[in-house]
N, C-alpha and C positions, 0 to 999 in steps of 0.2 A: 487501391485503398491502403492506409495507412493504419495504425494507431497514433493517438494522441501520448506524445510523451507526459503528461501530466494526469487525465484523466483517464487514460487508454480506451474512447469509444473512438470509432469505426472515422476517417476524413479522411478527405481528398489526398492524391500523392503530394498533388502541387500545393497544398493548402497550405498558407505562414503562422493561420491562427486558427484554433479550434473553435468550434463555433459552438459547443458545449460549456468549455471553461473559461475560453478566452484566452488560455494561454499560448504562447507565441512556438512555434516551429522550428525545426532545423529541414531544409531541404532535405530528404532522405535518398534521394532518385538513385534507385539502383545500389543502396548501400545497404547493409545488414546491421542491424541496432548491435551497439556495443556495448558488453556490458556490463556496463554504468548508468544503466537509466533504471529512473523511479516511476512507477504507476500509483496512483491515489484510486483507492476503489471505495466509494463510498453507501457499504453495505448496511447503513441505514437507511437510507434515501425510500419513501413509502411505507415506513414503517413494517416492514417485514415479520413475520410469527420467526421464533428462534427456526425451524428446521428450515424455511424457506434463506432464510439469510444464512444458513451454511449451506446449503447448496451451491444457491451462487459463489458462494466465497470459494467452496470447491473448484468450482466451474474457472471463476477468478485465478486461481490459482494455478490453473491447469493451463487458461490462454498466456497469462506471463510467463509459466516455464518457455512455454512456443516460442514467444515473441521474444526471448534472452531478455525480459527484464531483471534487472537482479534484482533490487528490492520493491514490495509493495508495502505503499503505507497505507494501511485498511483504517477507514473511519466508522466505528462500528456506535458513538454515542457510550457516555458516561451514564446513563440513568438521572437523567437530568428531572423526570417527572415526577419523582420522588419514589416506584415503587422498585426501583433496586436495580438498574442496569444486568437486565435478564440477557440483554443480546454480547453485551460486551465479557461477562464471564463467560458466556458458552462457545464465543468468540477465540478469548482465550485458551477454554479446556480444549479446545479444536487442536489448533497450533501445537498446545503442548505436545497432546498425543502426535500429529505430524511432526514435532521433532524430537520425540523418543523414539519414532521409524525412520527419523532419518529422510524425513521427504521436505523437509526445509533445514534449511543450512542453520539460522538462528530467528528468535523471535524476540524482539525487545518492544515491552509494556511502552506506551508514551509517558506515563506516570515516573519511568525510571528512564527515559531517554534526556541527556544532556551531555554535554562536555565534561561534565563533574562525574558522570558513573561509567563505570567501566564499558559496560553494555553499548551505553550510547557513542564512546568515545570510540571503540573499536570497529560500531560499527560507520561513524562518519568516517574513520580511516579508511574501511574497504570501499565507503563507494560517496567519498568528496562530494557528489554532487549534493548529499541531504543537508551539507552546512549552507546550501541558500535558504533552506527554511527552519532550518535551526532553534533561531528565537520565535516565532510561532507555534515551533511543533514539542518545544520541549517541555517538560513536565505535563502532558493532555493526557488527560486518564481517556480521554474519547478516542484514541488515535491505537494501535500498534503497528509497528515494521516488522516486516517477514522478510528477513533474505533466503532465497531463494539458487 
């Protein structure tokens, strides 16, 4: 078994497409991920209480180190319901503190992620492959990236 380069659940070796997201494959057979790949983990999905969605996001965090992804982009929601985006600030206060320990490399807000802010710009340099979703991903208060 594999991970999905896009969503990172669990498919076949020989799998071309993920049968979760639908996104397409690279044959892996016998190779060891390089790292430049992105994992999308999307720690809203069920609607989660704040401590259960950092757990995961821990747990999250811990299988991408394994697996050498470099960056995760965590879909955590904007607070789109009106009563305040509880899971994406605690989301964030997460992260921060992981990177004032030093156990994530850098964490860029989607709100400040483009080709226009520094954050965003440095971090599409260290790992090219995030300029295919680019126009999608940039300025999403729903979204942050963690390199790893």
């Amino acid at each position: 078994m594999k991970d999905c380069e896009t969503c990172g659940n669990e498919i076949p070796d020989l799998e071309l497409q993920c049968r979760f997201c639908g996104a397409q494959q690279r044959l892996t057979r016998g190779q060891v991920r390089t790292g430049n790949s992105v994992r999308t983990v999307n720690i809203e999905a069920n609607r989660p209480s704040v401590d259960e969605a950092l757990e995961r996001l821990e747990g999250e965090l811990a299988r991408a180190k394994q697996s050498g992804v470099r960056v995760m982009r965590l879909i955590h929601g904007w607070g789109s319901s009106g009563t305040g985006g509880k899971l994406r600030d605690a989301c964030r206060a997460f992260l921060q503190r992981k990177l004032v320990a030093r156990q994530v490399k850098s964490v860029v807000a989607g709100d400040n992620y483009s080709r226009a802010t520094i954050g965003g710009r440095s971090l599409m340099e260290r790992c090219p492959s995030l300029r295919e979703c680019e126009r999608s991903d940039a300025q999403n208060p729903g979204i942050t990236f963690i390199e790893l």
